[in-house]
C-alpha positions in Angstrom: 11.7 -21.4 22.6 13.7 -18.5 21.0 11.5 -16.4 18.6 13.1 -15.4 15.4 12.0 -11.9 13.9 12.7 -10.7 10.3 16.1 -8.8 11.9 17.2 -12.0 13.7 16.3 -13.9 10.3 18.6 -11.2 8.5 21.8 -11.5 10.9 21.4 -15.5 11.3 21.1 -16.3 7.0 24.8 -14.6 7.1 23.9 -12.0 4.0 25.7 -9.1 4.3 24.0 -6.1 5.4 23.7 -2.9 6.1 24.3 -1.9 10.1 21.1 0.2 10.0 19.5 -2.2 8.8 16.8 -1.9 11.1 16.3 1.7 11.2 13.1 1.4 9.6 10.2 -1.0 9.3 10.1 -0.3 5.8 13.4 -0.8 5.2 14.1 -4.0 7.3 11.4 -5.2 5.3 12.7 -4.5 2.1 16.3 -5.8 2.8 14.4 -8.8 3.8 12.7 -9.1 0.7 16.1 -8.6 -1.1 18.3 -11.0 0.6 16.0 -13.8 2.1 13.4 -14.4 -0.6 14.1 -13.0 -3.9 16.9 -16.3 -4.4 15.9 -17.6 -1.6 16.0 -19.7 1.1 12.4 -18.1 2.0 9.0 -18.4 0.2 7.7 -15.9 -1.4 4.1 -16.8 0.7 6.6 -15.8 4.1 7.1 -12.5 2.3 3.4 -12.4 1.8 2.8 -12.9 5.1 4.9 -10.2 6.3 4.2 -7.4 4.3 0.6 -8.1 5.6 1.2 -8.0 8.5 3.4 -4.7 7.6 -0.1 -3.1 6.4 -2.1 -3.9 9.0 0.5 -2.6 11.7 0.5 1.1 9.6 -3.8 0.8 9.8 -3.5 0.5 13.0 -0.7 2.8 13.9 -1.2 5.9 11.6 -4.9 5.9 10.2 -6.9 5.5 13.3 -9.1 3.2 11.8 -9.8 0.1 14.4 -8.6 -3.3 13.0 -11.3 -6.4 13.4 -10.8 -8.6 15.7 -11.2 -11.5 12.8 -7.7 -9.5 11.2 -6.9 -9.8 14.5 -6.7 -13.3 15.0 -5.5 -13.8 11.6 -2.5 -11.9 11.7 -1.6 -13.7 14.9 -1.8 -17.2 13.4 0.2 -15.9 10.2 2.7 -14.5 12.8 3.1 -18.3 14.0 4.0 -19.7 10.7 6.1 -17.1 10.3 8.0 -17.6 13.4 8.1 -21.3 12.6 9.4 -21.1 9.4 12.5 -18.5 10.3 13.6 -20.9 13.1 12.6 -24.1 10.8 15.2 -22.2 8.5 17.8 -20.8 10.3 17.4 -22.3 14.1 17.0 -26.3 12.6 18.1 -27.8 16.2 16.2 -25.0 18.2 13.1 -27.2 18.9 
């Protein structure tokens, strides 16, 4: 079943943008932000969703501080409907 990330998302809605677009974490992020769910076609809870999942990456990643295993498990499931709801959106006949 083909997985799609917030890149794929991106390059599959058919918004124009930039090349580097995924340079950065930050940056993909934002342009996600921009072009998928400020007008739409994606919730503003997926956006939610993502940028938590942002945080907790940069806890785990830069601070050195160790991430629950109850976060864990949660970010995992959120990562799901994520998943879920970019190929619902943009992969319709994928399943």
């Amino acid at each position: 079943m083909p997985c799609l990330t917030p890149r794929a998302a991106l390059l599959a809605s058919g918004n124009l943008v930039k090349p580097d677009i995924g340079k950065t974490h930050r940056g993909l992020i934002n342009a996600f932000s921009e072009h998928l769910i400020k007008n739409g076609p994606i919730s503003k809870e997926m956006g939610r969703l993502l940028k938590r999942a942002e945080e907790i990456r940069l806890v785990a990643d830069y601070t050195g501080e160790l991430i629950e295993l109850s976060d864990a498990h949660e970010i995992v499931g959120q990562a799901e409907i994520f998943v879920s709801a970019m190929r619902n959106a943009f992969m319709p006949d994928s399943e």
